[in-house]
C-alpha positions as CSV (number, residue, x, y, z in Angstrom):
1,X,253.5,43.1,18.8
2,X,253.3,42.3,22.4
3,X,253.8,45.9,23.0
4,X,250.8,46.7,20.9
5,X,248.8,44.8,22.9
6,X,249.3,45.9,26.1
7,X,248.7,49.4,24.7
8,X,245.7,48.7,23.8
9,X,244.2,46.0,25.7
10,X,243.5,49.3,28.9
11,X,242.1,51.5,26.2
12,X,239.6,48.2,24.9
13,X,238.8,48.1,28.2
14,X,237.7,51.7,28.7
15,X,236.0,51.8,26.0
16,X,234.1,48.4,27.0
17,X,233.5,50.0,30.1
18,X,232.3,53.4,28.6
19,X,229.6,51.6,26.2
20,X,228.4,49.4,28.6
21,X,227.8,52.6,31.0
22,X,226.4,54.4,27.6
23,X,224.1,51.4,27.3
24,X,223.3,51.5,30.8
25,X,222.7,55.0,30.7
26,X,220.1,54.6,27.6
27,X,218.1,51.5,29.6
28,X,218.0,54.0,32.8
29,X,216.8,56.4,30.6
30,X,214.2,54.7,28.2
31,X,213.1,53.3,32.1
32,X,212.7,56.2,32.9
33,X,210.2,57.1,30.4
34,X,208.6,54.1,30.8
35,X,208.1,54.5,34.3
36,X,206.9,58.5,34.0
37,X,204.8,57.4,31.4
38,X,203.6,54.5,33.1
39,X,202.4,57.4,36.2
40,X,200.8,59.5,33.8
41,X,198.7,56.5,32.4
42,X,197.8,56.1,36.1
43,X,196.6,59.7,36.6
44,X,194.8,59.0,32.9
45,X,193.0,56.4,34.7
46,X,191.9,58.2,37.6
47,X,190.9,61.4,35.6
48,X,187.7,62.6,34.4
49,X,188.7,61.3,30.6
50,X,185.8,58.7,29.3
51,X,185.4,57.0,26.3
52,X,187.5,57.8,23.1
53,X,189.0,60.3,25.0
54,X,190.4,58.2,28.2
55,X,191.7,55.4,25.4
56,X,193.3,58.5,22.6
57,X,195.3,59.8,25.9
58,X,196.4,55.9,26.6
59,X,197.2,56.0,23.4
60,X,199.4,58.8,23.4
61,X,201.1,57.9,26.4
62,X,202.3,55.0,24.8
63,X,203.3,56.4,21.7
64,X,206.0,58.1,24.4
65,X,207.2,54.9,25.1
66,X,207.1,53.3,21.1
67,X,207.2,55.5,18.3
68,X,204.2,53.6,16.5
69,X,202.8,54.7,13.0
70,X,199.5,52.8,14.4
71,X,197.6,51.8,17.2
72,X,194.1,50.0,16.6
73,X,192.1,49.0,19.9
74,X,189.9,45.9,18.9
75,X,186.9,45.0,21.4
76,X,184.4,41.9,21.8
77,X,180.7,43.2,20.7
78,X,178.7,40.7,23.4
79,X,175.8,41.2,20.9
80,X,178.4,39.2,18.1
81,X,180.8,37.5,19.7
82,X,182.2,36.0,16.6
83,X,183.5,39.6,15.5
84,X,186.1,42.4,16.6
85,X,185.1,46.1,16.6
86,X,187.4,48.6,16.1
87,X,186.6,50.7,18.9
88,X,189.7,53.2,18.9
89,X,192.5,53.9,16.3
90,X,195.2,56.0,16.3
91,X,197.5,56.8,13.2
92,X,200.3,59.0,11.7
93,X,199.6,58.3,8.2
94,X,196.6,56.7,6.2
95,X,194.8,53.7,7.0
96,X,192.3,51.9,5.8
97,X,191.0,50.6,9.0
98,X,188.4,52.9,10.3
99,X,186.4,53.1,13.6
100,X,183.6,51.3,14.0
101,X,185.1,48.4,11.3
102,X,184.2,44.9,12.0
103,X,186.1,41.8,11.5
104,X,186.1,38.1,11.8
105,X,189.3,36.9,13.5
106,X,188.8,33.4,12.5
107,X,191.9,31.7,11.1
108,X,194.1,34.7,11.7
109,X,197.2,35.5,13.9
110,X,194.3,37.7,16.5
111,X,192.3,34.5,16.8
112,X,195.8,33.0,18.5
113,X,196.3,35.8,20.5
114,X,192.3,35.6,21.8
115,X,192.7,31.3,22.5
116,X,196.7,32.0,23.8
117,X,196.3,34.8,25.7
118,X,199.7,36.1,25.3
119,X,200.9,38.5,23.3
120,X,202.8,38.0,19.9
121,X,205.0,39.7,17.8
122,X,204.5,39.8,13.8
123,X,207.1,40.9,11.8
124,X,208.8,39.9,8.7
125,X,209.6,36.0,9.7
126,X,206.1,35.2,10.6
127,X,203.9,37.9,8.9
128,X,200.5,35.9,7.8
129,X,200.4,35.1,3.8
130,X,198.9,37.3,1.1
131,X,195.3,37.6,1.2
132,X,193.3,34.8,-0.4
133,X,192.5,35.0,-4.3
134,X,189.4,36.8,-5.7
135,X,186.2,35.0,-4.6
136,X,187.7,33.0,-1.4
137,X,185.2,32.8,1.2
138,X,187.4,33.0,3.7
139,X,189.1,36.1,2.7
140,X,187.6,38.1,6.2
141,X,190.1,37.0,8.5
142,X,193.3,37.6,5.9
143,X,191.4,41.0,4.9
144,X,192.0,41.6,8.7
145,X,195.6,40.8,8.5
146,X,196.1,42.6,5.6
147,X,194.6,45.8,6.9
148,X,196.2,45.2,10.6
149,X,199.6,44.2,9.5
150,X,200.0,46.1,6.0
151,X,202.8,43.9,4.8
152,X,203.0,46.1,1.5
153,X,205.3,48.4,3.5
154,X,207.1,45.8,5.8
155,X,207.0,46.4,9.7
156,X,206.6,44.9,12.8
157,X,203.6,44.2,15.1
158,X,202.4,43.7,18.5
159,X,199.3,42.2,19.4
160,X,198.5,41.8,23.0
161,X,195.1,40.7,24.5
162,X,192.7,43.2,26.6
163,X,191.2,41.3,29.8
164,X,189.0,41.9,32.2
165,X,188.3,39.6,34.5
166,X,190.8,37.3,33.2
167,X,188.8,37.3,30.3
168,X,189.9,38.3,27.0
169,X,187.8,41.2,25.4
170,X,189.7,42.7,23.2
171,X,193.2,43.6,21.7
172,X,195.7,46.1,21.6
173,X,197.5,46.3,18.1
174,X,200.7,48.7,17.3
175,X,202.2,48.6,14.1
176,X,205.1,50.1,13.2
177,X,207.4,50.5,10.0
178,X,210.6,50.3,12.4
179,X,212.0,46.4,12.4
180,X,212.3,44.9,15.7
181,X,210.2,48.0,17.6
182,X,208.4,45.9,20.0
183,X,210.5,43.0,21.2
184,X,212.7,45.0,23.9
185,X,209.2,46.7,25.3
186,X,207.2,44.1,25.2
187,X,206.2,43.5,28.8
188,X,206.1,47.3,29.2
189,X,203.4,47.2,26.4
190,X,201.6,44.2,27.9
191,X,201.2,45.8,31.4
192,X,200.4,49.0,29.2
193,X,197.6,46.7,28.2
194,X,196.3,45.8,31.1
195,X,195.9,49.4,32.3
196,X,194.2,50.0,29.1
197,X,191.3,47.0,30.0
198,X,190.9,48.3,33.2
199,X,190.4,52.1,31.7
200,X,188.0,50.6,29.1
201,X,186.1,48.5,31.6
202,X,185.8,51.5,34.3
203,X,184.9,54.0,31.0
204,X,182.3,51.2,29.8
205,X,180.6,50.8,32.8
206,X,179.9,54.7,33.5
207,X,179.0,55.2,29.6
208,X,176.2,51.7,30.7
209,X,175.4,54.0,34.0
210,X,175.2,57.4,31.7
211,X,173.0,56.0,28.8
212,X,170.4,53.9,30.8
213,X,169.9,57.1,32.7
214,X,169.4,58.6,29.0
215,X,167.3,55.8,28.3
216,X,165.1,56.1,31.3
217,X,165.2,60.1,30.9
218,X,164.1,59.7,27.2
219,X,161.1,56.5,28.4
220,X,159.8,59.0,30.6
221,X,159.9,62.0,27.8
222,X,158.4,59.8,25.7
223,X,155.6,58.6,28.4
224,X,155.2,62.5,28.8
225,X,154.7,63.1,25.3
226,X,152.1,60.1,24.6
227,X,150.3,60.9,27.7
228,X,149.0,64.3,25.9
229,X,148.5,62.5,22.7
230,X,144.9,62.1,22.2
231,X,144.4,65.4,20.0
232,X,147.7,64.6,17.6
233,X,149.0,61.0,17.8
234,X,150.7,61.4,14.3
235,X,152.8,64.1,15.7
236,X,153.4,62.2,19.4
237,X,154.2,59.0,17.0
238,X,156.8,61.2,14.8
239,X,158.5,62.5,17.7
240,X,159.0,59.2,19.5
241,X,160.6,57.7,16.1
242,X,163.0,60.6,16.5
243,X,163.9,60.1,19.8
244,X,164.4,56.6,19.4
245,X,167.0,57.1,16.8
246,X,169.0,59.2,18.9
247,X,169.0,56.6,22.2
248,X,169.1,53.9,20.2
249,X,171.5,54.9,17.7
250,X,170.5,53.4,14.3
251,X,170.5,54.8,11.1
252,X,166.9,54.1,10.3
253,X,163.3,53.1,11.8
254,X,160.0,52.8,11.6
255,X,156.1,52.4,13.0
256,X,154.1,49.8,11.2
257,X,150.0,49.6,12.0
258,X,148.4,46.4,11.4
259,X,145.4,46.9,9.3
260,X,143.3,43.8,8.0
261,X,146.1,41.3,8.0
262,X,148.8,44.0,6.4
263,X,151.2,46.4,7.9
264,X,151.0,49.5,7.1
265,X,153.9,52.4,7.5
266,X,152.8,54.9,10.1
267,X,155.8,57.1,10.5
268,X,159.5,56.5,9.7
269,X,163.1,58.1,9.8
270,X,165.4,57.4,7.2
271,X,163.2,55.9,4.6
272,X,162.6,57.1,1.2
273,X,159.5,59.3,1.0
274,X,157.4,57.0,-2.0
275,X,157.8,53.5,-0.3
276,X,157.0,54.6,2.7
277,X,153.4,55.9,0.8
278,X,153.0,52.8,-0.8
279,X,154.9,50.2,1.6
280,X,152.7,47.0,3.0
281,X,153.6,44.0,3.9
282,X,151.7,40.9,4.6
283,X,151.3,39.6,8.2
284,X,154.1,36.9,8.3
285,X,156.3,38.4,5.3
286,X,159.6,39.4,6.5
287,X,161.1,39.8,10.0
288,X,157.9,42.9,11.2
289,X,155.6,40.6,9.7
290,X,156.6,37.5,11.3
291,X,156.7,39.7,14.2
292,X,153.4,40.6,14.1
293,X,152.0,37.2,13.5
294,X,153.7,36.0,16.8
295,X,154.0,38.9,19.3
296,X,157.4,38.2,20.0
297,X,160.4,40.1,19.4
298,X,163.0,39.5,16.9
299,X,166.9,40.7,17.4
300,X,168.9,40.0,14.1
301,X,172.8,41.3,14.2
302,X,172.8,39.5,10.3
303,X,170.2,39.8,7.7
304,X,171.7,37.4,6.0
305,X,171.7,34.8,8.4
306,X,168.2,35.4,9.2
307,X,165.2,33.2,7.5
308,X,162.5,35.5,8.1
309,X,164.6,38.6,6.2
310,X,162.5,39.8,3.4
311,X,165.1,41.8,0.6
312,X,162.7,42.9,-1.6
313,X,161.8,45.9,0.7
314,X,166.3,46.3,0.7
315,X,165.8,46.5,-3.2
316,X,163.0,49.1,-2.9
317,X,164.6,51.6,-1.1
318,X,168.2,50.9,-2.0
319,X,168.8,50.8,1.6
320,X,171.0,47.8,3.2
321,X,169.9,46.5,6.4
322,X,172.7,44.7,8.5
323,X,171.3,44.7,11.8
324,X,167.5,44.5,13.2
325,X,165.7,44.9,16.0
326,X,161.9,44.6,15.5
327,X,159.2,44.4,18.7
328,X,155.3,44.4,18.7
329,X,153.1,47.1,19.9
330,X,150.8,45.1,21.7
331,X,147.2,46.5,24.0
332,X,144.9,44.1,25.8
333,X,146.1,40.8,24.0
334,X,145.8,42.0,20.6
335,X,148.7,43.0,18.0
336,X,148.4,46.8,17.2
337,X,151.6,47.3,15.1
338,X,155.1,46.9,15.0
339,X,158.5,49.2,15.6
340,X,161.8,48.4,14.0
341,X,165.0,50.0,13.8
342,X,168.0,49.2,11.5
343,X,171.3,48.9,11.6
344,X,172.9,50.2,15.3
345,X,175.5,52.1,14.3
346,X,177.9,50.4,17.2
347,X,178.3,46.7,17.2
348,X,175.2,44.8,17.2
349,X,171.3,44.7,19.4
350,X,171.6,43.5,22.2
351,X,168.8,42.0,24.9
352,X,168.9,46.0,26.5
353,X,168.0,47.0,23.6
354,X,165.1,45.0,23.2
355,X,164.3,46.0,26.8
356,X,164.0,49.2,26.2
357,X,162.5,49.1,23.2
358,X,159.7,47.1,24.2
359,X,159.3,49.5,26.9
360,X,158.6,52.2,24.1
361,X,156.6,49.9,22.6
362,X,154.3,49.1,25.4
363,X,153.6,53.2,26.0
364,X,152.8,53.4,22.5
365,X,150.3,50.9,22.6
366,X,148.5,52.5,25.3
367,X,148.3,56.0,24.0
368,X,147.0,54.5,20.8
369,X,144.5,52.6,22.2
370,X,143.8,56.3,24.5
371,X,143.4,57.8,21.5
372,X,140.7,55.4,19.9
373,X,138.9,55.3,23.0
374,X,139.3,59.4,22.8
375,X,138.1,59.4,19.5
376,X,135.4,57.1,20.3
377,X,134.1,59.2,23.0
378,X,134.3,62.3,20.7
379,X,132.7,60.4,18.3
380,X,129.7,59.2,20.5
381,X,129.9,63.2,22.3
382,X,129.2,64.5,19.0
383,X,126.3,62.0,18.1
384,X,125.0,62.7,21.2
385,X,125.2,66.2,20.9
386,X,123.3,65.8,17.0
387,X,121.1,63.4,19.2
388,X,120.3,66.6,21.4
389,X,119.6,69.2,18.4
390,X,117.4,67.1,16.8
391,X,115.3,66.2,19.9
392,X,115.2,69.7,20.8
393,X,113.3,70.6,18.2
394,X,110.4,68.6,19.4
395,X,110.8,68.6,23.3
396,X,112.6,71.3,25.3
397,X,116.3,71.4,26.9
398,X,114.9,70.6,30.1
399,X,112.8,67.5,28.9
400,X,115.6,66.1,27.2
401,X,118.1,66.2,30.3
402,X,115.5,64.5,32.3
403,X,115.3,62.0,29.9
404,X,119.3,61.5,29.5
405,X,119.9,61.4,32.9
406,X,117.0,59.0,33.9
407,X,119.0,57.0,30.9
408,X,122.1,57.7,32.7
409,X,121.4,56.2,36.2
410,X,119.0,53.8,35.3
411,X,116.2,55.8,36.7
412,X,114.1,56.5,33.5
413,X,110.9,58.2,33.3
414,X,108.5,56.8,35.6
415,X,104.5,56.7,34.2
416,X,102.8,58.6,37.0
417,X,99.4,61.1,37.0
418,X,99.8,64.5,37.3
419,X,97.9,67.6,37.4
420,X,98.5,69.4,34.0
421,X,97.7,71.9,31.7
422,X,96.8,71.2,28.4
423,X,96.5,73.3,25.1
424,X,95.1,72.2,21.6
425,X,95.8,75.0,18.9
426,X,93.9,74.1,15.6
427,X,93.4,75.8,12.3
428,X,90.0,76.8,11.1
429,X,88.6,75.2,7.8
430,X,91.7,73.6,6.6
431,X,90.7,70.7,4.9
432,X,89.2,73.1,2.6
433,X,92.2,75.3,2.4
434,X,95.0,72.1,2.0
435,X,92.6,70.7,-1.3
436,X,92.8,74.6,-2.6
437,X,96.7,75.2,-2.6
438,X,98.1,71.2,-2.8
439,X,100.2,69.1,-0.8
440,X,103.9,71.0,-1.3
441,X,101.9,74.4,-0.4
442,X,100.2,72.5,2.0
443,X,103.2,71.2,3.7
444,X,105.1,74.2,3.3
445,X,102.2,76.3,5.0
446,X,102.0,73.7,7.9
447,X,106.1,73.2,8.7
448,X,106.1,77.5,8.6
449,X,102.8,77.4,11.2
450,X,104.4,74.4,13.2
451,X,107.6,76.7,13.5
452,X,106.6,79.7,14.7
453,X,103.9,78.0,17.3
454,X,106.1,75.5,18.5
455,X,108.8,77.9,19.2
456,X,106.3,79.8,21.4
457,X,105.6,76.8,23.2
458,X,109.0,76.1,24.0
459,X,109.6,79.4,25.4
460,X,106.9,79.2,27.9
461,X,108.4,75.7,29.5
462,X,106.1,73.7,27.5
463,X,106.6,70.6,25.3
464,X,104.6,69.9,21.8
465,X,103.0,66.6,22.5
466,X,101.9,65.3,19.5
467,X,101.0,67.1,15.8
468,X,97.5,66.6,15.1
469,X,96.8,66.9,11.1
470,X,96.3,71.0,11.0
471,X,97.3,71.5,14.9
472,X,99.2,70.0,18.0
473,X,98.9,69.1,21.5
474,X,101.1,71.1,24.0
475,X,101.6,70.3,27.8
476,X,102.6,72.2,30.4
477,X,104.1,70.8,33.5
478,X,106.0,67.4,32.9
479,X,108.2,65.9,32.7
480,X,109.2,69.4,34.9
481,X,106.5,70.8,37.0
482,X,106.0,73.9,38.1
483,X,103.8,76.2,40.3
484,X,103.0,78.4,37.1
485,X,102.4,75.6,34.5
486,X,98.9,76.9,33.9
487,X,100.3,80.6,33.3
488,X,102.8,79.8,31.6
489,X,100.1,78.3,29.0
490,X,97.9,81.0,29.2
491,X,100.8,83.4,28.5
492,X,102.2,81.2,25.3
493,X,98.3,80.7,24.0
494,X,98.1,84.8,24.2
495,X,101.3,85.2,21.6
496,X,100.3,82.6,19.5
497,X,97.1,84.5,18.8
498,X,98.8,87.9,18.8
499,X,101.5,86.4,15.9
500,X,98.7,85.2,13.3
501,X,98.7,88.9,12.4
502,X,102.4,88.5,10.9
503,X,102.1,84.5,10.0
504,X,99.1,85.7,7.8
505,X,101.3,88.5,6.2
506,X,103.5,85.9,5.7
507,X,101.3,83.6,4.0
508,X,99.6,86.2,2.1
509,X,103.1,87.1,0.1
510,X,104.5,83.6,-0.2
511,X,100.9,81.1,-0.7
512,X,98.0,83.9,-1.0
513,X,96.4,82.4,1.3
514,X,95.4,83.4,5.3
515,X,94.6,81.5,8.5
516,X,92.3,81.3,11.4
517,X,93.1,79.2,14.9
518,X,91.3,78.2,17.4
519,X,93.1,77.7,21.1
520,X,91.4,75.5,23.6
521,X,93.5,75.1,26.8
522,X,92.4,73.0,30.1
523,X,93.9,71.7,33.0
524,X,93.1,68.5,34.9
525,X,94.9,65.2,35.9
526,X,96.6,62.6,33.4
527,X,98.6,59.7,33.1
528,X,101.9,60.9,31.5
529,X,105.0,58.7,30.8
530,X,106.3,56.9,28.1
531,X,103.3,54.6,26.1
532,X,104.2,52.1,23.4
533,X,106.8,49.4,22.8
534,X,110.1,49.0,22.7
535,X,110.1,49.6,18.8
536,X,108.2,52.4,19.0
537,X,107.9,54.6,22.3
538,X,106.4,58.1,23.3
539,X,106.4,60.1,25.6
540,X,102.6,61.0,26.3
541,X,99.7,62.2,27.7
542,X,96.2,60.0,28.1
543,X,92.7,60.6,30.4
544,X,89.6,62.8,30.5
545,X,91.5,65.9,30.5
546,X,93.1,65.2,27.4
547,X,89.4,64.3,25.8
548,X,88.3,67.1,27.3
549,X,91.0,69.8,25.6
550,X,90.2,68.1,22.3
551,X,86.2,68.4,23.1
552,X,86.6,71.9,24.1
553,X,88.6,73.1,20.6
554,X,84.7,73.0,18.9
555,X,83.5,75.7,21.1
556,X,86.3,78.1,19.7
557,X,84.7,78.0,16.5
558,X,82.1,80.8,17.2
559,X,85.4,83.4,18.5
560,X,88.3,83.7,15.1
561,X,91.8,83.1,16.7
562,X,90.1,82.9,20.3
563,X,91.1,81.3,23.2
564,X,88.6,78.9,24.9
565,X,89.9,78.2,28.7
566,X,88.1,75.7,31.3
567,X,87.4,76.6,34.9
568,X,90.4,74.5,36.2
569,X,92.4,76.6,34.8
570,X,91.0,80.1,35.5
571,X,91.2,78.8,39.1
572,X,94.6,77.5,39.0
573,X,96.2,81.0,37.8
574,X,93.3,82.9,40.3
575,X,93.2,86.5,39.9
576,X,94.9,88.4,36.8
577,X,93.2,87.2,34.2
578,X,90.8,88.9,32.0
579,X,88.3,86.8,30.7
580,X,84.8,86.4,29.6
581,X,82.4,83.7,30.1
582,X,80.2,81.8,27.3
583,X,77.1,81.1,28.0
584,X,78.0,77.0,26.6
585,X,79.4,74.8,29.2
586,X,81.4,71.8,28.4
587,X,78.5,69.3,31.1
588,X,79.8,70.7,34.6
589,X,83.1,72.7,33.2
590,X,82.2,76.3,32.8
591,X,84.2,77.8,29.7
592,X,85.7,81.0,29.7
593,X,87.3,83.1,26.5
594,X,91.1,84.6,27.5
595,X,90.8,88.6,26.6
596,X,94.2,89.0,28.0
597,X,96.6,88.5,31.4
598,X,97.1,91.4,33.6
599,X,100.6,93.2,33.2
600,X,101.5,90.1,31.0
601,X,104.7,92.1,29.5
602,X,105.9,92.4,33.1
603,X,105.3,88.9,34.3
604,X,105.7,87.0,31.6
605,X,109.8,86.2,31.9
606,X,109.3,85.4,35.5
607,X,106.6,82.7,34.6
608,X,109.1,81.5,32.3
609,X,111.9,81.2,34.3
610,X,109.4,79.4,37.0
């Protein structure tokens, strides 16, 4: 009835007026929240948060605003820009997107939002159709859906784009199990979103400023490491492989030598032990081959794609290569080598990458080639130093220093005359004796003589000329001189006769034989310096004192193991000696037989070291 009405008609009106201020109440609230959570994501940006951890806070922040069961954070890889990475995720429940995924939003509702730049809203009026049927190659972008969406369980969805720039790198997607979640916060969410690019952008550029300080950190550890690597290079090589995985970031690598047209594996992470034993490839098979044919770096973000991909090495080692990076190891215009790494466990390689892997590169080449030159000059030290042994055994230290060095600085031994002493030691009747006991007793007797009386000589300063059949030719004074040559001669003539005494007890138990000498010494002036050609060269002595040494060895016939001096030399030493004259003469050169030198045993070191 009327009555009725006008009852009721105030208390519709309350009521009215009560929901509306209810409702009004709710929007003020829910502002609310949006607007506190909207100042916390603002101190979130401005905090010390970076990475996963700066987006995860974001993330929760929102999750205030919309009670999501999903959030997945999809960027732009600039090294393939035809894919989305899912940098960030966060979920209540299971899911079977995971971070680090990649997809291809071709033909998908994302690929709108990307060309629109806007966001949309997918729920059950527009969600995308079931994925494709078994076999349909274009079953990435509806996997993507499938995955994003999950349509199995019903939902809604917002996907808004990330920019920077006013370019669109990304998305933001929140899915939710809740119907019509997302319609009545959309521009909440969008603005949401554009903090979210901004935190990304500001994170992305301090992790860029953070890891090519890393980078340049780990170059110069590396240059550090290679610098000392002449003694070890296998272990410098093994421990720049492990440093490059960790900057880098990829789940495998390796050094490759180039060895008559093949590469050879060097040192590797992540490869099975037996290839890596037998593994060679051919100089133009697959991407490190092709590599090291042409000297040029290779980036591939898809093995399949690439023509130079070899998948027989794949099939060896059951590993799957996705993404490569290969660069040559390059010193003085000539291909050493190659390095590779595989698969970059976020996104693809990009021209950084190559950077500073070329870098890496560039110091390995030049401690390798370090170490061949060190190995080289090791090499030619130690043939030098074999050089030296066996040339001491015929000339002195000193003799062969002069020599060196005169090789050295291009001031060789210069053909001059000098005043030196000569002495001829001979053994008595030996023609006889060598037809008695053979040639290997022969020889043997001789080398054993040789020994012991060349020794002598070598102690005294002196240098065994030349070997003479049963005897040899010392001189004393070159290529050294010195003001005692001629005592230092009389003093090594005086042990050689006083060691026969052993020798012959020597020879007497090991040949049954004995031996006599005869020592003829004389000084006078000779042309000494290296006679012959280039073929053949030695380093000589020729003149009339030399004929006269050789003259005077027939006078020591008439005195057993005596020691036949000329004048020139008695005067050269002057007092000290004791001597006896012959009553021969060699024409005006009186002859003289060496009984002994005064207080020999004292003077005898300092005559040597003279």
């Amino acid at each position: 009835s009327q009555d009725d009405v006008e009852v009721l008609t105030p208390l519709l009106s309350n009521a009215a007026f009560t929901y509306e201020n209810i409702r009004l109440l709710k929007e003020n609230e829910l502002g609310s929240i949006q607007l506190k959570s909207i100042e916390r994501i603002f101190k979130i940006i401005n905090s010390s948060f970076r990475d996963s951890e700066l987006v995860q806070a974001i993330l929760n922040e929102i999750h205030t605003v919309v009670p999501f069961d999903i959030a997945v954070v999809m960027t732009r890889d600039e090294n393939m820009p035809e894919f989305l990475t899912v940098s960030d995720l966060m979920a209540t429940g299971t899911t079977s997107i995971a971070k680090g995924d990649y997809y291809s939003p071709k033909g998908s509702v994302i690929e709108k939002v990307l060309k629109q730049e806007s966001a949309i809203i997918v729920d059950d009026k527009n969600f995308p159709d079931e994925e494709p049927e078994m076999g349909d190659t274009a079953s990435v972008p509806n996997k993507l859906e499938k995955d994003l969406f999950a349509k199995s369980i019903g939902g809604s969805c917002i996907i808004t784009p990330l920019k920077t720039d006013n370019v669109v790198t990304g998305i933001l997607a929140l899915y939710a199990k809740k119907k019509d979640l997302f319609y009545n916060v959309q521009s909440v969410i969008e603005w949401i979103a554009n903090g979210l690019s901004i935190a990304i952008e500001r994170s992305g550029l301090t992790a860029s400023v953070l890891k090519r300080n890393q980078e340049l950190d780990s170059i110069k550890q590396i240059g550090r490491a290679l610098a000392s690597s002449t003694f070890d290079i296998s272990k410098v090589l093994k421990y720049t492989m492990d440093m490059i995985r960790v900057i880098m970031d990829v789940e495998a690598g390796s050094l490759l030598f180039l060895e008559n047209d093949e590469l050879e594996l060097a040192v590797a992470f992540n490869v099975k032990v037996k290839i890596r034993k037998k593994f060679r490839l051919k100089i133009g098979q697959g991407i490190a081959g092709h590599v090291a044919a042409s000297g040029e770096s290779i980036i591939v973000n898809d093995s399949k794609e690439s023509p130079h991909f070899f998948p027989g090495v794949d099939k060896h080692t059951g590993f799957k290569t996705k993404t490569l990076l290969c660069v040559p190891m390059i010193s003085q215009g000539k291909v050493l080598g190659v390095i590779e790494v595989l698969n970059k466990k976020k996104g693809g390689f990009s021209l950084n990458d190559e950077d500073l892997l070329q870098s890496i590169a560039a110091s390995v080449s030049i401690a390798i080639e370090n170490a061949r030159l060190y190995k080289e000059k090791v090499s030619m030290v130690d043939h030098e130093r074999s050089i030296r042994r066996m040339f001491q055994k015929f000339v002195p230290k000193e003799v062969l220093e002069t020599i060196i060095e005169g090789e050295e600085t291009g001031k060789g031994i210069v053909e001059e005359f000098k005043n030196l002493t000569l002495l001829n030691i001979d053994i008595r009747g030996f023609t006889k004796l060598a037809m008695e006991m053979g040639p290997q007793k022969t020889v043997f007797l001789l080398n054993s003589f040789f020994s012991i009386m060349g020794s002598i000589v070598f102690k005294y300063n002196g240098i065994v000329d030349k070997y003479l059949g049963d005897g040899f030719l010392a001189i004393f004074g070159a290529p050294v001189s010195s003001i005692n040559d001629a005592e230092n001669a009389l003093a090594a003539a005086i042990e050689m006769r006083d060691s026969i005494k052993n020798v012959n007890k020597n020879f007497k138990k090991e040949l049954g034989t004995s031996v006599n000498i005869g020592i003829s010494i004389h000084t006078g002036e000779v042309v000494v310096g290296n006679i012959g050609f280039e073929k053949k060269m030695d380093y000589t002595v020729i003149g009339d004192a030399v004929n006269t040494v050789f003259r005077m060895q027939e006078y020591t016939k008439s005195y057993p193991n005596g020691i036949i001096i000329g004048e020139n030399t008695k005067r050269s030493v002057g007092n000290g000696l004791k001597v006896r004259k012959i009553n021969q003469a060699l024409g005006k050169l009186k002859l003289y037989e060496l009984l002994d030198i005064k207080n020999i045993s004292e003077d005898s070191d300092k005559m040597i070291k003279a």
